[in-house]
MIDOSE-1310 file (N, C-alpha, C; in nm, 2 decimals, decimal comma, always signed):
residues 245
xxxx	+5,66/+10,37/+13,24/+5,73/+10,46/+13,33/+5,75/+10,60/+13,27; +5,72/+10,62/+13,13/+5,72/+10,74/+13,13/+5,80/+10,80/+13,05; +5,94/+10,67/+12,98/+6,04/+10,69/+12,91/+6,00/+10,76/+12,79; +6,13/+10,87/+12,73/+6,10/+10,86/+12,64/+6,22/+10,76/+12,52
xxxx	+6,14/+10,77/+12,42/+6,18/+10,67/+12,34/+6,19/+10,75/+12,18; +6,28/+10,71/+12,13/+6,38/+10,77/+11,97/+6,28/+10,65/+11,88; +6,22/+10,69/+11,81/+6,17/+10,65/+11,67/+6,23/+10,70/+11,55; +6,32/+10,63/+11,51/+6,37/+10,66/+11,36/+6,28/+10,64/+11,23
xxxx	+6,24/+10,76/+11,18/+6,17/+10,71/+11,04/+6,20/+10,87/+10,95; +6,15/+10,81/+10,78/+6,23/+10,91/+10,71/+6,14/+11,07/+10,69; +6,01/+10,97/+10,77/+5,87/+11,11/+10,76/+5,87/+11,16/+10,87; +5,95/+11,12/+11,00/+5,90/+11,22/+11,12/+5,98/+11,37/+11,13
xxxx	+5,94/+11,39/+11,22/+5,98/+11,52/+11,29/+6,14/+11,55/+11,36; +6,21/+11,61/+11,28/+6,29/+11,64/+11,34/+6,34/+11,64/+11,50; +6,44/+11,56/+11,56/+6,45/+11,54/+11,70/+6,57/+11,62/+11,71; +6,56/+11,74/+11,87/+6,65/+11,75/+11,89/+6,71/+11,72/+12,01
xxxx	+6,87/+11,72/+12,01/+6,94/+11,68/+12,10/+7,06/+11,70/+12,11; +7,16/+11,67/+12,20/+7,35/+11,66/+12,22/+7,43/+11,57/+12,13; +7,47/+11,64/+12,07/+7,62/+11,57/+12,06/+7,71/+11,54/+12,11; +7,74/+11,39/+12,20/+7,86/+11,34/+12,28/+7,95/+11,30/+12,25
xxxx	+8,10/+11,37/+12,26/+8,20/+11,32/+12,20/+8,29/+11,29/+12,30; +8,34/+11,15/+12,30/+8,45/+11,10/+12,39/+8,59/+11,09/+12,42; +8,67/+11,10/+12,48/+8,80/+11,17/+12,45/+8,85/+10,97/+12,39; +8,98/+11,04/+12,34/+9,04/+10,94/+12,32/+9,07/+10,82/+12,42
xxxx	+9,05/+10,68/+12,39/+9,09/+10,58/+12,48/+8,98/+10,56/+12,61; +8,87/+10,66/+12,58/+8,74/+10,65/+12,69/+8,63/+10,61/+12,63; +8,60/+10,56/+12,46/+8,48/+10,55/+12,44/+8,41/+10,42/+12,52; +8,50/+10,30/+12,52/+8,43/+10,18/+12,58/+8,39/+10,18/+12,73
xxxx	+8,49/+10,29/+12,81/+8,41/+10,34/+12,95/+8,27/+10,41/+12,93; +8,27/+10,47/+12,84/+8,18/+10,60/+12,81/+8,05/+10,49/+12,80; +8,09/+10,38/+12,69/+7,97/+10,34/+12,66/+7,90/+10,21/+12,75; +8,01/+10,20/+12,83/+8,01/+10,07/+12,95/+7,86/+10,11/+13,08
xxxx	+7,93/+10,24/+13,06/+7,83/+10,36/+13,19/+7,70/+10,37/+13,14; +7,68/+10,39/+12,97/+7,56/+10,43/+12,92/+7,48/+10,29/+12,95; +7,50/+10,23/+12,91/+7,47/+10,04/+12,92/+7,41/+10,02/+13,02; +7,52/+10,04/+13,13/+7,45/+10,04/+13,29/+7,34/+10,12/+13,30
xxxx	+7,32/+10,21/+13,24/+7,22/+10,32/+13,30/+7,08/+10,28/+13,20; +7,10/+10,24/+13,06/+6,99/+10,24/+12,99/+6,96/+10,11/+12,99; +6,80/+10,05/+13,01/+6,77/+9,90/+13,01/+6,77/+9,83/+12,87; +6,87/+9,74/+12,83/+6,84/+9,69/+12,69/+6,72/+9,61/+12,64
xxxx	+6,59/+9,59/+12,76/+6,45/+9,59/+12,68/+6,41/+9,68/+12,61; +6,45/+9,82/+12,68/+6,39/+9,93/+12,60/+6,44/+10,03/+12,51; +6,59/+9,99/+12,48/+6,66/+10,09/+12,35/+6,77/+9,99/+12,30; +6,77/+10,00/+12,19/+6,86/+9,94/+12,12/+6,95/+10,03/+12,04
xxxx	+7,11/+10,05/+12,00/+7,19/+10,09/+11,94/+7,14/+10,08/+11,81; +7,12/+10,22/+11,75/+7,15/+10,24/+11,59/+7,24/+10,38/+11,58; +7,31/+10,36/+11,42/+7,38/+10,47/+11,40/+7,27/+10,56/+11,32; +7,25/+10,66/+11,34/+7,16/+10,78/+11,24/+7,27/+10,85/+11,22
xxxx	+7,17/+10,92/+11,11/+7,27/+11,05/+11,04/+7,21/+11,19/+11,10; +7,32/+11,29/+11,20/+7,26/+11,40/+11,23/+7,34/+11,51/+11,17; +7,26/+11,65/+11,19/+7,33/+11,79/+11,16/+7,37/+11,81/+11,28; +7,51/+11,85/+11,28/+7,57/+11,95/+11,38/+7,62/+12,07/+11,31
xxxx	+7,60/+12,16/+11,35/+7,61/+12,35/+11,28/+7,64/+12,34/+11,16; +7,55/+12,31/+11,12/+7,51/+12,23/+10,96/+7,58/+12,11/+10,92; +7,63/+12,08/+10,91/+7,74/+11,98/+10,89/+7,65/+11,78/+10,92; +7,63/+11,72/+10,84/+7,61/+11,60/+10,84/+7,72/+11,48/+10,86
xxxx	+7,69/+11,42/+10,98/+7,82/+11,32/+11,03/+7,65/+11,22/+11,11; +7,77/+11,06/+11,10/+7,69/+10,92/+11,14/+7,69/+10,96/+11,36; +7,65/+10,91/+11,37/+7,66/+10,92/+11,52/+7,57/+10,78/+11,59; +7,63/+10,73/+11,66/+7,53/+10,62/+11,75/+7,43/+10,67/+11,87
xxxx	+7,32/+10,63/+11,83/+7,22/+10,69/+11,90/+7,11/+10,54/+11,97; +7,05/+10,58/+12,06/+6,97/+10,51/+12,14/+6,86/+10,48/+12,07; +6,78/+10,39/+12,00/+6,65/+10,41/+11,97/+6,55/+10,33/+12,07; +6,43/+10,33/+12,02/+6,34/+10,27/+12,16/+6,31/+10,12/+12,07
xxxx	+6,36/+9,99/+12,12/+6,35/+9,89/+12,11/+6,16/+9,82/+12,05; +6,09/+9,87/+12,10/+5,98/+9,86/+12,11/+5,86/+9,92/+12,15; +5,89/+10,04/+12,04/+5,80/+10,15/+12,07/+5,65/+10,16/+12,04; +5,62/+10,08/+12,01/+5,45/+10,03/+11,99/+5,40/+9,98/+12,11
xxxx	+5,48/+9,89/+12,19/+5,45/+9,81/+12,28/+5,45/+9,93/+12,43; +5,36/+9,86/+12,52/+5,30/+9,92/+12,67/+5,21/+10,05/+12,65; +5,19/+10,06/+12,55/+5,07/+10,18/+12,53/+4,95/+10,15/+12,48; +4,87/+10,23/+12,54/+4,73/+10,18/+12,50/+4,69/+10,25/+12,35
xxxx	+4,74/+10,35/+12,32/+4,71/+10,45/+12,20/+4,88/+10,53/+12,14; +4,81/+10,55/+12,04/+4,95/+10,62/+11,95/+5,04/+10,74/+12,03; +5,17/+10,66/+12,03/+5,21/+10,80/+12,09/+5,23/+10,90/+12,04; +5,23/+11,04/+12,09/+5,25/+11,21/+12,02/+5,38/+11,23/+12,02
xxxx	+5,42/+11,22/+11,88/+5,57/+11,28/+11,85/+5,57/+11,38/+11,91; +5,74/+11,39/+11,94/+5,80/+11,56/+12,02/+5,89/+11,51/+11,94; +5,92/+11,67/+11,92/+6,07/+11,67/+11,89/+6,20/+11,71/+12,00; +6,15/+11,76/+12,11/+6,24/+11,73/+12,22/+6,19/+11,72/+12,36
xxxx	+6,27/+11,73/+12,45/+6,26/+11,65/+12,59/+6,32/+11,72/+12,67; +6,27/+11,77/+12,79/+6,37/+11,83/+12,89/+6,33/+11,80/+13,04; +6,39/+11,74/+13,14/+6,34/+11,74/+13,25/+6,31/+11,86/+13,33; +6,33/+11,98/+13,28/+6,28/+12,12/+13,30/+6,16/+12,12/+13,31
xxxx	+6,07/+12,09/+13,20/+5,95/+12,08/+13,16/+5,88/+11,97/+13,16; +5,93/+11,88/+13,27/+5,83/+11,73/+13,28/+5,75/+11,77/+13,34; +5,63/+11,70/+13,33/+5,51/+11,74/+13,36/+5,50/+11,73/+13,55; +5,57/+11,58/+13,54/+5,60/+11,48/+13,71/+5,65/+11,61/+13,74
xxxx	+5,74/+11,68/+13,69/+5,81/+11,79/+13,82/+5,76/+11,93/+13,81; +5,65/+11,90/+13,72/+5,65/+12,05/+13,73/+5,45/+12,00/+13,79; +5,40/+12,00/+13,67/+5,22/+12,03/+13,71/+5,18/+11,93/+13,80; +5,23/+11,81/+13,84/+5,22/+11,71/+13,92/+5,23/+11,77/+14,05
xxxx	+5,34/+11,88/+14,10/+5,37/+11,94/+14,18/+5,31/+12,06/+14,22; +5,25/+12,09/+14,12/+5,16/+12,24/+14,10/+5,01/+12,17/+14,22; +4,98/+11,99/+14,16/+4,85/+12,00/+14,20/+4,89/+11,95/+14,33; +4,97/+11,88/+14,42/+4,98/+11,85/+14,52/+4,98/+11,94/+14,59
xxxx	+5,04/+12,06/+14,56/+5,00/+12,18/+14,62/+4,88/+12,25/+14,66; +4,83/+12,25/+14,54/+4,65/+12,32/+14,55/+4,56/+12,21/+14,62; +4,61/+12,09/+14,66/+4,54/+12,01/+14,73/+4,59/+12,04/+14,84; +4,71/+12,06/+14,91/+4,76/+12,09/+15,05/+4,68/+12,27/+15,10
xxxx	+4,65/+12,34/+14,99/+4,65/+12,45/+14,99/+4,46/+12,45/+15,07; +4,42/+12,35/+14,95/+4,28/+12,36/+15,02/+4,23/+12,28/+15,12; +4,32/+12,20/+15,19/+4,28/+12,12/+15,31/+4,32/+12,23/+15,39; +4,46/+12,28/+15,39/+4,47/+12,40/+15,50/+4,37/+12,49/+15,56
xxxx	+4,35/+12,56/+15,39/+4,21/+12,69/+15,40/+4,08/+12,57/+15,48; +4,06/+12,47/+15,44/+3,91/+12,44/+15,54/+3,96/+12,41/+15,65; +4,06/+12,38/+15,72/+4,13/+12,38/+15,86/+4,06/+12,45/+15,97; +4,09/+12,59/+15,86/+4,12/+12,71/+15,92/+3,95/+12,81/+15,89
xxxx	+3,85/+12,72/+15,85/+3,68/+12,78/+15,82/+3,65/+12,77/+15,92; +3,71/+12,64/+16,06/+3,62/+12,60/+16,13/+3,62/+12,45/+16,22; +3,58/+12,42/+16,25/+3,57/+12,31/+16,32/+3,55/+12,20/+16,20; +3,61/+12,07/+16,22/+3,61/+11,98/+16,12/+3,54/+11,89/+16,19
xxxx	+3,43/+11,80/+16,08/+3,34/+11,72/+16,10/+3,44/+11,59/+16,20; +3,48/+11,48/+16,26/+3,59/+11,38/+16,30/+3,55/+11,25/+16,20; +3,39/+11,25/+16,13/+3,39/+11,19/+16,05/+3,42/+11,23/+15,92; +3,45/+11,31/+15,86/+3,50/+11,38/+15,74/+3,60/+11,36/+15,72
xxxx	+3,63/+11,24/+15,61/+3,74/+11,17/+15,59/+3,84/+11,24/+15,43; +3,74/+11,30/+15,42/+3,79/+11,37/+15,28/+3,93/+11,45/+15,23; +3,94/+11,50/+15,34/+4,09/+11,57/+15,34/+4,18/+11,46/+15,35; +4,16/+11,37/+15,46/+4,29/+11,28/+15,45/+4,28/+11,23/+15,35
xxxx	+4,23/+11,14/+15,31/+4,20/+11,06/+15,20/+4,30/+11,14/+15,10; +4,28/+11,27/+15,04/+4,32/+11,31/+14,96/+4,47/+11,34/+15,02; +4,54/+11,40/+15,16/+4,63/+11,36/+15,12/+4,75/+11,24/+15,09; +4,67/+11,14/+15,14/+4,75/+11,00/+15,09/+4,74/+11,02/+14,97
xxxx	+4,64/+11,04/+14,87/+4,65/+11,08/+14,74/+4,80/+11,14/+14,67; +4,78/+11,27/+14,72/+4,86/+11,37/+14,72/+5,05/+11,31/+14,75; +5,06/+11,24/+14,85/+5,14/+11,15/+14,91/+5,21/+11,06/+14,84; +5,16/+11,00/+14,76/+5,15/+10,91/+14,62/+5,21/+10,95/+14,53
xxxx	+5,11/+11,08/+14,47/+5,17/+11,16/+14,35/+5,28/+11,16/+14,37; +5,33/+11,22/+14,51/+5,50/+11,29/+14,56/+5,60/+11,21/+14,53; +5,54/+11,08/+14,59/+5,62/+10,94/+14,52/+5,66/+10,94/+14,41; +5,54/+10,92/+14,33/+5,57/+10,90/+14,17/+5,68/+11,01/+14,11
xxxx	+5,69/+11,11/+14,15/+5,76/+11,24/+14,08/+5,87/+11,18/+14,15; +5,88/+11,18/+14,29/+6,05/+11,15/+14,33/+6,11/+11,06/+14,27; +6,01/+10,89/+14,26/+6,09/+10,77/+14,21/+6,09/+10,81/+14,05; +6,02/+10,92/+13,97/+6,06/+10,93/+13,82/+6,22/+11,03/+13,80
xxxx	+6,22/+11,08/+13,95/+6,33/+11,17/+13,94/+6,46/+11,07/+13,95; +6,42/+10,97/+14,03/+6,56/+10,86/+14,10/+6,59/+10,78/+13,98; +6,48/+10,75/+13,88/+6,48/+10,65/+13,79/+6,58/+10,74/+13,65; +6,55/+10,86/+13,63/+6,63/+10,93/+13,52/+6,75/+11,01/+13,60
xxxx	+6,76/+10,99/+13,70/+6,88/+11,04/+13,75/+7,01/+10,97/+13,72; +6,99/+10,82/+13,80/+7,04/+10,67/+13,85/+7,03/+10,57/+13,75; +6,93/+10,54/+13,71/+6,93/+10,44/+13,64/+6,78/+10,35/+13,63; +6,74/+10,37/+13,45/+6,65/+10,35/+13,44/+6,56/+10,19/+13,42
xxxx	+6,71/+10,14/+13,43/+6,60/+9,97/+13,43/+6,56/+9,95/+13,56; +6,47/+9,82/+13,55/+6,39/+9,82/+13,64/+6,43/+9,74/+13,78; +6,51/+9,78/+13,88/+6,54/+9,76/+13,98/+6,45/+9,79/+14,08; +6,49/+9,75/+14,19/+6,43/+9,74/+14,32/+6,40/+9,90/+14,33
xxxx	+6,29/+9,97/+14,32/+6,29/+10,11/+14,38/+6,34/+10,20/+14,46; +6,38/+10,10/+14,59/+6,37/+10,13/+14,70/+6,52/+10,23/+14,70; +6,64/+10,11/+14,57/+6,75/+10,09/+14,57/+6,78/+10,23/+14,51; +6,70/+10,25/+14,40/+6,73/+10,38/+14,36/+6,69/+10,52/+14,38
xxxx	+6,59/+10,49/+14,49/+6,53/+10,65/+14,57/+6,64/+10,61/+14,67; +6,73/+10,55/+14,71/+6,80/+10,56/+14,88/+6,95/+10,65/+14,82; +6,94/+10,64/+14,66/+7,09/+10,71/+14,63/+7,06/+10,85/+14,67; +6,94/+10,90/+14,66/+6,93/+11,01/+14,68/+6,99/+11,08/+14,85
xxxx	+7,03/+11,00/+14,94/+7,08/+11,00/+15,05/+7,19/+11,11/+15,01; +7,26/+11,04/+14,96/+7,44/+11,05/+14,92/+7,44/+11,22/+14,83; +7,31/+11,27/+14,79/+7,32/+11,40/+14,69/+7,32/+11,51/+14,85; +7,40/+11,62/+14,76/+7,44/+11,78/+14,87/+7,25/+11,75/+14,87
xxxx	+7,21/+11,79/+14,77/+7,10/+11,86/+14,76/+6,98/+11,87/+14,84; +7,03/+11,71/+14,83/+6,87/+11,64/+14,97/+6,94/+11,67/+15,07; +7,05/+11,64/+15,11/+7,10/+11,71/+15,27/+7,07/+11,78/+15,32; +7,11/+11,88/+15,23/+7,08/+12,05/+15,27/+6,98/+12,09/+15,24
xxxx	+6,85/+12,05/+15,15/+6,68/+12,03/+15,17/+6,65/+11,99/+15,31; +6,67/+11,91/+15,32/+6,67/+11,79/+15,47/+6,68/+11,89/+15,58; +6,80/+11,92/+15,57/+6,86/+11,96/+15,72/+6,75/+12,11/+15,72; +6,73/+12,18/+15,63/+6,64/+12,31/+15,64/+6,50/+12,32/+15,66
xxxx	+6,41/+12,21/+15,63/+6,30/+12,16/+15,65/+6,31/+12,07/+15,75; +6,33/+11,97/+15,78/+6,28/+11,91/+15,88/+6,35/+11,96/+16,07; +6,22/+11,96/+16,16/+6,30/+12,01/+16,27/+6,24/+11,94/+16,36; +6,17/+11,80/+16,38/+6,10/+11,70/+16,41/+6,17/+11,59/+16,42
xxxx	+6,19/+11,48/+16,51/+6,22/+11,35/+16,48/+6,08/+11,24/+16,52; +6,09/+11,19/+16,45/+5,97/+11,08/+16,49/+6,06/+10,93/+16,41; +5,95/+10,85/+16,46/+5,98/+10,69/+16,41/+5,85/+10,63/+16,40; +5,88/+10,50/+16,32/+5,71/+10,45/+16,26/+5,81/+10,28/+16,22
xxxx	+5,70/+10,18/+16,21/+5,71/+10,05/+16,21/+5,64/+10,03/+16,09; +5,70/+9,93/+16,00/+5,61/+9,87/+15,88/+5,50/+9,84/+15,92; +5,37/+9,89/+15,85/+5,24/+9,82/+15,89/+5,19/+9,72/+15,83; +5,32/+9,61/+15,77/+5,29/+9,47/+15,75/+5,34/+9,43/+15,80
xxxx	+5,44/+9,44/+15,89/+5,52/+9,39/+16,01/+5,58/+9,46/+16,16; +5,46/+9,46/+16,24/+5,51/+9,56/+16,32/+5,62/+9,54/+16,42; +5,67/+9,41/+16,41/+5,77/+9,35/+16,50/+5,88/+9,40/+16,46; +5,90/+9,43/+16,29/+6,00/+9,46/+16,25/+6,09/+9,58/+16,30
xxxx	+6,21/+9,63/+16,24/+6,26/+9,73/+16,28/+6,20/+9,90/+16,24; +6,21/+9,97/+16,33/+6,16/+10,06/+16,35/+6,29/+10,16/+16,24; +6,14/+10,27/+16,16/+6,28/+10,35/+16,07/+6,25/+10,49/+16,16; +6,33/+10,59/+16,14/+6,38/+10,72/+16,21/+6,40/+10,84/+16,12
xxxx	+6,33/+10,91/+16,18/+6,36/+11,06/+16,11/+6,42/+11,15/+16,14; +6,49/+11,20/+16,11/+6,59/+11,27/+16,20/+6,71/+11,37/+16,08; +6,68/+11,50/+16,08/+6,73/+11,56/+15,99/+6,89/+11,55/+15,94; +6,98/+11,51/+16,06/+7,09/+11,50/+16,03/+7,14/+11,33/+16,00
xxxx	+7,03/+11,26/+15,92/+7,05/+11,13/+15,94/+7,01/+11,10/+15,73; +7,05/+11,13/+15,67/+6,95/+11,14/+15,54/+6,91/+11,00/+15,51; +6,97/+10,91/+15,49/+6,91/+10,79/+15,47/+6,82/+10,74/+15,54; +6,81/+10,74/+15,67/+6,72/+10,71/+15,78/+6,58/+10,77/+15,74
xxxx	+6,63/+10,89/+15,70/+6,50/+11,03/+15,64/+6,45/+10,98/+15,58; +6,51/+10,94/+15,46/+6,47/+10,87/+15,31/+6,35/+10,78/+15,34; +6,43/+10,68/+15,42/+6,35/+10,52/+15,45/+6,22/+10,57/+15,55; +6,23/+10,65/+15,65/+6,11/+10,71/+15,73/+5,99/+10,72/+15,64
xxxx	+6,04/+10,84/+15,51/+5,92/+10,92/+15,44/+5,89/+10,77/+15,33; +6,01/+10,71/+15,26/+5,93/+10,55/+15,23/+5,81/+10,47/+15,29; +5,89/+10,48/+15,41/+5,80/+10,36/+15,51/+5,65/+10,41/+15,53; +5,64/+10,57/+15,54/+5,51/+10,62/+15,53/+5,43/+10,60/+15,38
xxxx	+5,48/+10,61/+15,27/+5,41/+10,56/+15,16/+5,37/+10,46/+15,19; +5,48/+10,35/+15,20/+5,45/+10,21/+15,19/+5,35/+10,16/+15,27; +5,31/+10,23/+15,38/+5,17/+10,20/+15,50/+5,06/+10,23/+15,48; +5,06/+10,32/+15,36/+4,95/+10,37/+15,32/+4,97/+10,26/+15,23
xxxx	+4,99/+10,24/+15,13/+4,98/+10,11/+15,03/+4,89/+10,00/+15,10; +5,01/+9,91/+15,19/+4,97/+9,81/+15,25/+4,83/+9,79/+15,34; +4,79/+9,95/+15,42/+4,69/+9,90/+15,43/+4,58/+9,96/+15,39; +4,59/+9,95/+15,21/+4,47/+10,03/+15,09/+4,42/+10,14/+15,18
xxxx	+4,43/+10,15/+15,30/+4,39/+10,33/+15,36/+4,47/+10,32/+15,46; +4,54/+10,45/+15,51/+4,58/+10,49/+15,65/+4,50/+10,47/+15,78; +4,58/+10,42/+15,86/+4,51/+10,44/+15,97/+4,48/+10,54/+16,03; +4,37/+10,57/+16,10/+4,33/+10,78/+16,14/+4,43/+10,85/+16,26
xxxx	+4,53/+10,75/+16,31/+4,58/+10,75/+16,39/+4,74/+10,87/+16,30; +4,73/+10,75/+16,15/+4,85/+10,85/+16,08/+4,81/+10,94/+16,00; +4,69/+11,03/+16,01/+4,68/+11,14/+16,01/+4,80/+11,27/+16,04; +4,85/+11,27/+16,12/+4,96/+11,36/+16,16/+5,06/+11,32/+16,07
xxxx	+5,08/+11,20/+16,10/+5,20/+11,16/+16,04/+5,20/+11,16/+15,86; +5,11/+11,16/+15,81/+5,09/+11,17/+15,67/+5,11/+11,30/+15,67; +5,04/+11,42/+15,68/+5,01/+11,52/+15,71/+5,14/+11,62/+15,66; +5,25/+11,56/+15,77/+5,37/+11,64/+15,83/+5,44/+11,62/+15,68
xxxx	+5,45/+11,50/+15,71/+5,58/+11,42/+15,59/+5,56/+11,46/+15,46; +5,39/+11,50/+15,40/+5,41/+11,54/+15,26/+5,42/+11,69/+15,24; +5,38/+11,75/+15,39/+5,44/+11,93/+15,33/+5,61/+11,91/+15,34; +5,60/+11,85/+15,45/+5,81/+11,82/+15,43/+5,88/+11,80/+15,31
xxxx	+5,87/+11,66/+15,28/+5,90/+11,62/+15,17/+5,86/+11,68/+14,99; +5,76/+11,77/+15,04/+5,70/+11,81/+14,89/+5,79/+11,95/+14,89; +5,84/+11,98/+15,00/+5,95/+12,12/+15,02/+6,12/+12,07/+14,99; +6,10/+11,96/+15,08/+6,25/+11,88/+15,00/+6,27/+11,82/+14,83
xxxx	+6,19/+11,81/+14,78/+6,14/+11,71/+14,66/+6,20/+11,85/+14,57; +6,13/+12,03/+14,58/+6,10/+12,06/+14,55/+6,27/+12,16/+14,54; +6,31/+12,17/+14,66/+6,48/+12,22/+14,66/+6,55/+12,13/+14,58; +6,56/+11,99/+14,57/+6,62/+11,95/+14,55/+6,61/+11,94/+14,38
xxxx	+6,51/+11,96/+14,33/+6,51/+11,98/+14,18/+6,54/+12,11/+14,14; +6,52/+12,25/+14,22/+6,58/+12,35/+14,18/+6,73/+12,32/+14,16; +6,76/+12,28/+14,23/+6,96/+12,24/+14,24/+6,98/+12,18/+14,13; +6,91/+12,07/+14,10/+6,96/+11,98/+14,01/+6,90/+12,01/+13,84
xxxx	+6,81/+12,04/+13,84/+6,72/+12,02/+13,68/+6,78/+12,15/+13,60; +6,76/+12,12/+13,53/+6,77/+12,30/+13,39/+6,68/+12,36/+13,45; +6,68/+12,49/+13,39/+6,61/+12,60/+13,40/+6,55/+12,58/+13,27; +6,42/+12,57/+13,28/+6,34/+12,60/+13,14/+6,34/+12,72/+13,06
x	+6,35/+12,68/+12,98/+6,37/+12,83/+12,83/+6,49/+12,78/+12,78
């Protein structure tokens, strides 16, 4: 998924990072919260020795439980990390763009072949990506073991940030049925509804999944939802992320 992970050794590269200090009579809350949030498959408690403004003191730190393991090749030391500069939010976003950018420009050359499947295609593609970046944003937000997805992209309801993304982009309501169950209940889009929103732009991923291609019919509906949502995706990390530098 993308974690990153603390390798302690006496030859690497200097890591940087925070110093968290707990008030009194809050450490075991402090560290109750961290627990919940970090999966104990993938980091284990050690104490290292750090500098703070020069000064050498022990501190408990997260290491990665098994950092050889789920990679195919060696991983590239960093010495730090910033969700400023993730790749998912930054160049992942860059290309879903230049993909939206160039299905529009051929839109607009001319008459489109009805068999020329190429634009859609690519934006389910595109669609995907948007996924991946949101559910890597819900996963380091919320909580990174490995729960139900669904559970941790729907927190995003509850944030100012998607609201007020929401309510400024979308001006449309529509509704769509699982396309593994069409009997099931029907989810709704509807700007003043955010969870409903959530589960809508879900339920459209998830139809592309299930049936390995869109139907030509959800054309529109693909279409709409990933310039929407790649404009919501996109406020909603200005609000929330660092500023790089």
């Amino acid at each position: 998924d993308g974690l990153l992970l603390l390798q302690l050794a006496d030859d690497g590269p200097t890591v940087h990072g925070s110093l968290l200090r707990f008030l009194p009579g809050q450490a075991q809350r402090a560290y109750d919260a961290i627990a919940d949030l970090e999966p104990a498959k993938m980091y284990k408690w050690t104490v290292a020795e750090v500098t703070v403004e020069g000064s050498r003191e022990s501190a408990n730190v997260l290491e990665g439980a098994k950092v050889h393991r789920g990679g195919g090749r060696e991983m590239e030391p960093r010495e730090e990390w910033s969700s400023a500069t993730d790749p998912m939010f930054s160049a992942a976003l860059t290309e879903i763009e230049r993909v939206i950018k160039e299905i529009d420009e051929r839109e607009l050359s001319g008459p489109r072949n009805p068999e020329d499947l190429g634009p859609f295609f690519r934006e389910q593609m595109a669609y995907l990506l948007l996924w991946s970046s949101i559910e890597r944003y819900a996963s380091l937000r919320y909580r990174l073991s490995p729960d139900r997805v669904t559970d941790k992209v729907l927190q995003l309801a509850a944030e100012r940030a998607f609201q007020d993304a929401l309510a400024a982009v979308v001006t449309r309501e529509d509704r769509i049925w699982p396309a593994h169950n069409p009997s099931g209940d029907a989810v709704t889009l509807n700007a003043s509804n955010a969870r409903g929103s959530l589960k809508y732009y879900y339920q459209v991923r998830s139809n592309v999944v299930h049936r390995g291609k869109a139907a030509i019919r959800d054309k529109e509906i693909i279409g709409k939802s990933l310039r929407e949502l790649l404009d919501i995706h996109k406020r909603v990390l200005e609000n929330t992320l660092p500023r790089p530098g």
